[in-house]
C-alpha positions in Angstrom: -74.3 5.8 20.4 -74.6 8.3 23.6 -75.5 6.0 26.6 -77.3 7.5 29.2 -75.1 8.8 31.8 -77.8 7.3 34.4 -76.6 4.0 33.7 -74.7 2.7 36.3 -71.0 2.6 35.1 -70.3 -1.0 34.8 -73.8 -1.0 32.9 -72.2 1.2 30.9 -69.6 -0.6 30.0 -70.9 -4.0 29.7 -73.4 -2.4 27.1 -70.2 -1.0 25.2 -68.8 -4.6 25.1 -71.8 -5.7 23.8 -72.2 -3.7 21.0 -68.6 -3.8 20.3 -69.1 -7.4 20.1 -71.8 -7.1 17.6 -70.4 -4.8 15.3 -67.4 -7.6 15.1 -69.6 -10.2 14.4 -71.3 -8.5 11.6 -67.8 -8.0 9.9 -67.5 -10.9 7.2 -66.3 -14.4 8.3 -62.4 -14.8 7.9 -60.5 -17.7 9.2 -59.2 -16.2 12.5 -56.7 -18.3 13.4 -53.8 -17.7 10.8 -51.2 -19.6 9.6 -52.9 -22.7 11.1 -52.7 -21.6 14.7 -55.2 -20.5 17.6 -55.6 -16.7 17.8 -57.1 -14.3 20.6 -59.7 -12.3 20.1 -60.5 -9.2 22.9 -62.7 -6.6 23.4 -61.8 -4.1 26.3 -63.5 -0.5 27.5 -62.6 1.7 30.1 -64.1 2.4 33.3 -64.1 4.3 36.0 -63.1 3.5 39.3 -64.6 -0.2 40.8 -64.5 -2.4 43.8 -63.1 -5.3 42.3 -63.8 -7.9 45.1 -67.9 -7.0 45.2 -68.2 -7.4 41.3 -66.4 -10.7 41.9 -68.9 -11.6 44.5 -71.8 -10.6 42.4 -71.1 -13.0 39.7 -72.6 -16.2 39.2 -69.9 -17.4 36.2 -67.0 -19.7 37.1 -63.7 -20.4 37.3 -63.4 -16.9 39.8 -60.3 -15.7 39.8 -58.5 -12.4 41.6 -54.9 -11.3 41.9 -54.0 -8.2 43.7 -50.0 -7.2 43.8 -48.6 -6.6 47.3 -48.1 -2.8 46.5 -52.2 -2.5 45.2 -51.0 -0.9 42.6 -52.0 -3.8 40.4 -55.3 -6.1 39.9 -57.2 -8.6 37.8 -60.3 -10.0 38.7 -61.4 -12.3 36.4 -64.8 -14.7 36.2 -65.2 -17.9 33.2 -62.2 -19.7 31.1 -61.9 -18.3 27.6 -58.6 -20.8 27.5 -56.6 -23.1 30.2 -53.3 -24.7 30.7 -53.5 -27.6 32.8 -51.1 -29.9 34.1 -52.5 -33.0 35.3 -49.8 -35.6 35.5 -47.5 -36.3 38.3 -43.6 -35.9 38.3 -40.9 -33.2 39.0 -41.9 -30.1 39.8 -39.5 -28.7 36.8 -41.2 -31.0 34.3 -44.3 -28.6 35.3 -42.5 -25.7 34.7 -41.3 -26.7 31.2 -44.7 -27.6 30.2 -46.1 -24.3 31.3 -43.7 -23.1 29.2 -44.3 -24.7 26.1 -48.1 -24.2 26.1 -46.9 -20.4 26.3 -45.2 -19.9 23.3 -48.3 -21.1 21.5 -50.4 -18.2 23.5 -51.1 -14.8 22.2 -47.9 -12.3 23.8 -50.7 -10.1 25.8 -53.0 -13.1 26.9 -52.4 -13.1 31.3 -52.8 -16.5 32.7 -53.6 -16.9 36.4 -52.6 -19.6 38.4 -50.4 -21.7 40.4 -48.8 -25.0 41.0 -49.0 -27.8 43.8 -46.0 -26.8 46.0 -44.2 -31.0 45.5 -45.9 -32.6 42.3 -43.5 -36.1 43.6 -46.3 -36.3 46.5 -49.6 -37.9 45.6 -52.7 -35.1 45.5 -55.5 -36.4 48.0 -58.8 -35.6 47.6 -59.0 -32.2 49.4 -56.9 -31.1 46.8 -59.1 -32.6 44.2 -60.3 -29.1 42.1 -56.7 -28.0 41.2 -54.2 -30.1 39.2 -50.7 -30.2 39.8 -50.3 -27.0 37.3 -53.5 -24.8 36.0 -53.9 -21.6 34.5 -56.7 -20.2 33.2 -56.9 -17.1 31.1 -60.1 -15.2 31.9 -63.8 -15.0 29.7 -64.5 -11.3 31.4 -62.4 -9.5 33.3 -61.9 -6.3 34.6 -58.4 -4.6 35.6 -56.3 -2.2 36.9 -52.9 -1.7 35.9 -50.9 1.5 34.7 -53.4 3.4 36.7 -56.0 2.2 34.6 -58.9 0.1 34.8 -60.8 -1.5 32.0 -63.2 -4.5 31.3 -62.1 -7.1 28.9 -64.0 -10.3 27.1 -61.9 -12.8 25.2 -62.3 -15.6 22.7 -60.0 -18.0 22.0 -60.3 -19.5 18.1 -58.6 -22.8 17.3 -58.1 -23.6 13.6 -60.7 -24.6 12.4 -63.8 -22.9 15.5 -66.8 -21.0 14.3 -65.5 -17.7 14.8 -69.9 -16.7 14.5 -70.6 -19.2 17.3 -68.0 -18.5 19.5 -68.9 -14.7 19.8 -72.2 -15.5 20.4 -71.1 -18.0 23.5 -69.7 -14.6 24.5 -71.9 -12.4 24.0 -74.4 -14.8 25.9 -71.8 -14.8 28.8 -71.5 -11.2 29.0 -75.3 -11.1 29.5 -75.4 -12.8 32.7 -72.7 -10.4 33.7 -74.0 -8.8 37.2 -72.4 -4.6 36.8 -73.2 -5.9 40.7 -75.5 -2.9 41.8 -78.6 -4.7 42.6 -76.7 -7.8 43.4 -77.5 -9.6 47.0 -74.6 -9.6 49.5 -72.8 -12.6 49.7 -74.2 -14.7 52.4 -71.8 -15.0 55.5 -70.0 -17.6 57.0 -71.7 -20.1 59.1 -71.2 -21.1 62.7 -68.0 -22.9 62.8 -68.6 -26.2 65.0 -65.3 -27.8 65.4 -61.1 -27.2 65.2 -58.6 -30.0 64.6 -55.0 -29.7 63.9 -52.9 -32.1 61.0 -50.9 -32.9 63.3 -51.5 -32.3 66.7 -49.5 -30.3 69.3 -47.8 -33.9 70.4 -47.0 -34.9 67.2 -45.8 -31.6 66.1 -43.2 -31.2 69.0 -41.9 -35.1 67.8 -41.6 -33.9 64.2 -39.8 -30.6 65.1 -37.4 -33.0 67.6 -36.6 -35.2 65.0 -35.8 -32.1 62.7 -33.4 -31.1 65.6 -31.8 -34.2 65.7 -31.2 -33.7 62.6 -29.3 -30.8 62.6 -27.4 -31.7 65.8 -25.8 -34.7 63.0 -25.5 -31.5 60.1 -27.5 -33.1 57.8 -29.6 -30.3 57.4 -29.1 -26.2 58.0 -33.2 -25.7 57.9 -36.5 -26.9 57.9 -40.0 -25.4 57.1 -42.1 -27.2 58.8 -46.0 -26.8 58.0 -49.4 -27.4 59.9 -53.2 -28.0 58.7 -55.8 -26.2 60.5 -59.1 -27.9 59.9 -62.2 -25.8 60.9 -65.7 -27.3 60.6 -68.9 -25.0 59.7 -72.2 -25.9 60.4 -73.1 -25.4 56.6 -71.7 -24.3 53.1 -69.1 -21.7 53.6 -69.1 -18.9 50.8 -65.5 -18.4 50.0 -66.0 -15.1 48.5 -66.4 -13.7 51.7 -62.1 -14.3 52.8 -61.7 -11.9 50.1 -64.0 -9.4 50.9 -63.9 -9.2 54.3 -59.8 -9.4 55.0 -59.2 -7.4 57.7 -56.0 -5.7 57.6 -56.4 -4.1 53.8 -53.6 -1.9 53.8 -51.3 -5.0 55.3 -48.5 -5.1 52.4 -50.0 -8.4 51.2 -50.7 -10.3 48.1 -54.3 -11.3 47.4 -54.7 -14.2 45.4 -58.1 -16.2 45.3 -58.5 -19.0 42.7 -62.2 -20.8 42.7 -62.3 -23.5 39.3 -65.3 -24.7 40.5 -68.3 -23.2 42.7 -67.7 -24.2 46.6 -64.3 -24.9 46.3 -61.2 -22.1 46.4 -57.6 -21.4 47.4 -57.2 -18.2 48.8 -53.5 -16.5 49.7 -52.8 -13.3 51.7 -49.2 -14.0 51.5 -46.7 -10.9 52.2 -43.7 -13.3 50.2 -42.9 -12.3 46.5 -41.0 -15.0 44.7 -40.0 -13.1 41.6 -41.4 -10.5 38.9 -39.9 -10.3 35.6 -40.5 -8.0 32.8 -38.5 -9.2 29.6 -35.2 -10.2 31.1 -35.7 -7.9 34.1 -36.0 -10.2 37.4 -37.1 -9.1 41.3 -37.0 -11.5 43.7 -36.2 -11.6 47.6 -35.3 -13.5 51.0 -38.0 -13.1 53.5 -37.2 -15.0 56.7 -37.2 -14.5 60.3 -40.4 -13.8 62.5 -41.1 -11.8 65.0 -44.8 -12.2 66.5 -46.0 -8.6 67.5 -49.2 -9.6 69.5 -47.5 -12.1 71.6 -44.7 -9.5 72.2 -46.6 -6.1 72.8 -44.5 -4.9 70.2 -45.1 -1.9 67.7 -43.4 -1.4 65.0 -40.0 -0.4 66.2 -39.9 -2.4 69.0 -40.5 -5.2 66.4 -37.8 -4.6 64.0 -35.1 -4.1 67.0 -35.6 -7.6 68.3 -35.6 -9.0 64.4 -32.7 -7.6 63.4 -31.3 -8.6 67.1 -31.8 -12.0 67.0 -29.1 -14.3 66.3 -31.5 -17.0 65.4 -33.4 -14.7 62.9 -30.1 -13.4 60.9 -29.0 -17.3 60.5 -32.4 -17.7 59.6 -32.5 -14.9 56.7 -28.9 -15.6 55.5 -29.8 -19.4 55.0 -32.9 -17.9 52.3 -30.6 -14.3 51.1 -27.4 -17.1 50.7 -29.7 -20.0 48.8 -31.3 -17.5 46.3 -28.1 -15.7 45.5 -26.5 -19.1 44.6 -29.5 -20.0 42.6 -29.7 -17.0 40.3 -25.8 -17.5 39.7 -25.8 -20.0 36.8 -28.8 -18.1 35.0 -28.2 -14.1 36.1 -26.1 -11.4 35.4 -25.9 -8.2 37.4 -27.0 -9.8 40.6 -27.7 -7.2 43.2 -28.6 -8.6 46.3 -29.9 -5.8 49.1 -26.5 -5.9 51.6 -28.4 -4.5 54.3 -31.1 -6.4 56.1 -34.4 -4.8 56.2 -38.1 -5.1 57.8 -41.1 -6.3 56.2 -44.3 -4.9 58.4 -47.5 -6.5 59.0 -50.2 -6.5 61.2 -49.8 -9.6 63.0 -45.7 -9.9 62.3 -42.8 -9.1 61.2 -40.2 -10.5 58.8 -36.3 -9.8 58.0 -36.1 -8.9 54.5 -34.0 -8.4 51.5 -34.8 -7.5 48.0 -32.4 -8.6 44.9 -32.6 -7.6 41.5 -31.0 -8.9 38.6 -30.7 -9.2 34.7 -31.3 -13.0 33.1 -29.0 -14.1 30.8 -30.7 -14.2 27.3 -30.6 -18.4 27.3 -32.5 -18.0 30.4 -34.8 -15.2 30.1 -38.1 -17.3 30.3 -40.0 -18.5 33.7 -39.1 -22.1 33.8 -35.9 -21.2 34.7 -36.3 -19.0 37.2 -39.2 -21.0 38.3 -37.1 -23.8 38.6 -34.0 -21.9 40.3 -36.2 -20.4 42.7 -38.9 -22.9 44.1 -39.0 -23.7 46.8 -37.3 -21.2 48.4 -36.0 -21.9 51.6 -38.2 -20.1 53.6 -41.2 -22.9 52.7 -38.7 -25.7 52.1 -35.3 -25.7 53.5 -31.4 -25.6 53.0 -30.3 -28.0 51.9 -33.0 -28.2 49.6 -33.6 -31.8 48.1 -32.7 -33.5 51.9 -35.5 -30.6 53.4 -38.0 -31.6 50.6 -37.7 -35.4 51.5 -37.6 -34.9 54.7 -41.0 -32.9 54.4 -42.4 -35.4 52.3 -41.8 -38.3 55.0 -42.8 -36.8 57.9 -45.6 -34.4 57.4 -49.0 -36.2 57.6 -51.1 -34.0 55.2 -50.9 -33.1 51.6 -49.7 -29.2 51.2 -51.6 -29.1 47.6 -51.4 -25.3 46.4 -50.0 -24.5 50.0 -46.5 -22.7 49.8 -45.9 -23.2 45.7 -45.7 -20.4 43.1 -49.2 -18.8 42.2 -50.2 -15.5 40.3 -49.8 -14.6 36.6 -47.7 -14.9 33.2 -47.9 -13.7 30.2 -45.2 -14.1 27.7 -43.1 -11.0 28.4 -43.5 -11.0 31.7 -44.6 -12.4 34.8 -45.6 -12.5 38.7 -45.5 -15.1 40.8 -46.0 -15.2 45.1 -45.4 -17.6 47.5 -49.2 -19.4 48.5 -48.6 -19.0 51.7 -51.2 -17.4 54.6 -53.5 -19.6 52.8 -56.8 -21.2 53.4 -58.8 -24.0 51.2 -61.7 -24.0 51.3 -64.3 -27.3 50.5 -67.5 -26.4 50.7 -68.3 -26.8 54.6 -64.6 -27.0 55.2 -62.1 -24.6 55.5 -58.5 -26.1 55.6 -55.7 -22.8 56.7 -52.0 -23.9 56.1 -48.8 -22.2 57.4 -45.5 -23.2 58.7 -42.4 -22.1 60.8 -39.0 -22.3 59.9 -36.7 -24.6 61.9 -33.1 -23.7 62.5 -30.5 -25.1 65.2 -32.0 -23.5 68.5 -35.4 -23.6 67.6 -38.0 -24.7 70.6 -41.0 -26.6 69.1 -43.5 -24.8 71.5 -42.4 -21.4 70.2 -42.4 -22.9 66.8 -46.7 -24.4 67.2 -47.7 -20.3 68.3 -45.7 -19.0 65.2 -48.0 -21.0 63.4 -51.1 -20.0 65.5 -49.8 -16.0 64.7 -49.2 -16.8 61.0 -52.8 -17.9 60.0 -54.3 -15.6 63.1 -55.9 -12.9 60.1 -57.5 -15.4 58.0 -59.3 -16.9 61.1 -60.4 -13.6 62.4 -62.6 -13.7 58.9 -64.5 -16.2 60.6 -65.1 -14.6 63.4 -64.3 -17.6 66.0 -60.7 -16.4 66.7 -60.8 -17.8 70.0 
């Protein structure tokens, strides 16, 4: 059928899904899910170039999900649950990782889950928190893509032994329906007045947690801390969460964008410039990021920037406790380790950071993503060194939950993987928007300078809001 080249092209496209659709469910009834096990069912079409954020934001179908890779060279956007992993009880963080696991190898090999953890799954989840479970990962109803420098739009149905294979495309092809191709769709509303600022903790007790941290180091019981803050910013109605992602204000900043919203009014969103590994089959990237410089504060371009970074005694301790740490934890599992000798600088608006990029080959035992998962968070540059006396150290003294702040989030499939580091992040609950960041504390380090890295680190997503006084 010739569609009429008037049709806008996500009209298009959604009408080629559709008949698609139909044309399969006119095929005779066959049990689906072989050999006794759930099966995936997709229907994809090209398109055209698309603004991925403003068909998000025209949608009214959730869970919403997006995932943009640092380079933009790679995106899902993603609205509804064709199937979900979930991880709901407490324990270990590596207990998560070896359930996510598990429920994997019962997935189809192409199926992409996004997601993310809680960043300590020992500390008890508080109600802020209360939309994401310790581990959850949803694999899109409709999506659209870009990757290999294509985009399509996908649909999926996900048959269990023993579903109504009929029914089930017809839930889809209902779904797809109320798909918005977002042309005639109102603008997202913006973001209300914002009434009040508080601060989990306050400046006082900040300065007494970052001199007890100091204290102790002076004893060498610890090398480095990450400590964190919670920025709590009151509106003066609903805030629409939608609008972080499409009006970011540094788009070319080299930045992941993740944005995960289960359930309407409620959403974590991450700008974070930190990767925590890639793999493709037994192919692993990962990296130390460490080491701030704020720009702003300093007058500092780019240059000027890098010079004092790669100056700074404090910074290079810094960096070598994460570049050290992650080498030693890719030792028992890696081969071919290549860790990047020479210190570079990661560039972004605000800041900049000391990094070093490592590749490296898994061995076959360990080529899946609990392991490197569990080798790998937390990294020291959102925990600390060493790192089970930094996590219980973080856990006694910080007086909020950090939830989704500063744990691994983005995508995996059974071949291969992405995950980031949630940090830059914001939560937002429905009137409330909760932004999370830390600084890294080191012998030396002065508590003041510490509360302004802070105020720097989470200085973009508050610009959003337009009250960045």
């Amino acid at each position: 059928m010739q569609a009429d080249d008037s049709i806008p092209m996500m009209q298009k496209a959604l009408q080629l899904l559709e008949e698609s659709m139909k044309t399969a469910m006119q095929q005779p009834q066959t049990p689906f899910a072989k050999n006794g096990l759930p099966a995936l069912e997709t229907f994809t079409v090209p398109l055209d170039t698309v603004d991925a954020t403003r068909w998000l934001s025209a949608q009214t179908l959730f869970p919403k999900l997006f995932w943009m890779n640092r380079e933009k060279s790679e995106w899902i956007a993603g609205i509804g649950e064709a199937d979900r992993i979930e991880i709901s009880e407490s324990g270990p963080n590596d207990r998560s990782f070896l359930v996510l696991e598990e429920a994997m190898k019962q997935k189809n090999p192409h199926a992409r889950y996004i997601g993310g953890f809680c960043f300590n799954n020992l500390q008890e989840q508080n109600r802020l928190w209360s939309a994401f479970s310790p581990g959850l990962f949803i694999l899109p109803l409709i999506s659209i893509e870009f990757r290999d420098g294509k985009a399509s739009m996908s649909c999926a149905v996900w048959l269990k032994p023993g579903d109504d294979r009929q029914k089930a495309l017809e839930q889809l092809l209902a779904a797809l329906s109320a798909v918005s191709a977002g042309d005639s769709a109102p603008e997202a509303a913006a973001i209300p007045e914002m009434t009040q600022v508080s601060y989990c903790p306050d400046k006082a007790q900040w300065i007494e947690n970052c001199e007890t941290i100091l204290r102790n180091f002076d004893e060498g019981k610890l090398d480095k801390v990450i400590l964190a803050r919670q920025t709590e910013l009151s509106f003066a109605g609903k805030v629409p969460a939608i609008r972080f992602l499409l009006d970011y204000p540094f788009p070319e900043n080299t930045a992941y964008r993740f944005y995960f919203e289960p359930v309407e009014g409620h959403a974590f969103i991450s700008f974070t410039p930190e990767r925590l590994y890639r793999r493709d089959g037994d192919m692993l990237e990962t990296e130390a990021l460490a080491g701030t410089v704020t720009k702003e504060a300093l007058k500092a371009d780019d240059s000027v920037a890098s010079e004092l970074l790669l100056n700074s005694e404090k910074d290079i301790r810094e960096h070598r406790f994460v570049k050290d740490t992650i080498y030693r934890e890719l030792q028992p599992v890696c081969s071919d380790i290549d860790m990047q000798e020479k210190v570079g600088v990661l560039q972004l608006n605000r800041l900049a950071h000391l990094l070093a990029r490592c590749k490296a080959r898994l061995l076959p035992e360990f080529s899946n993503d609990s392991t490197v998962l569990r080798q790998l968070h937390p990294t020291p540059a959102v925990g600390g060194v060493p790192r089970e006396k930094a996590m219980s150290l973080i856990l006694s003294i910080e007086p909020f939950c950090r939830g989704w702040y500063a744990a691994p989030v983005g995508w995996l499939s059974r071949d291969a993987a992405e995950f980031a580091v949630g940090i830059r992040s914001a939560l937002v609950n429905d009137d409330r928007v909760y932004l999370y960041s830390g600084a890294g504390l080191v012998r030396g380090s002065n508590p003041e300078s510490e509360w302004e890295e802070v105020d720097q680190k989470i200085g973009d997503i508050l610009a959003i809001t337009q009250q960045t006084s």
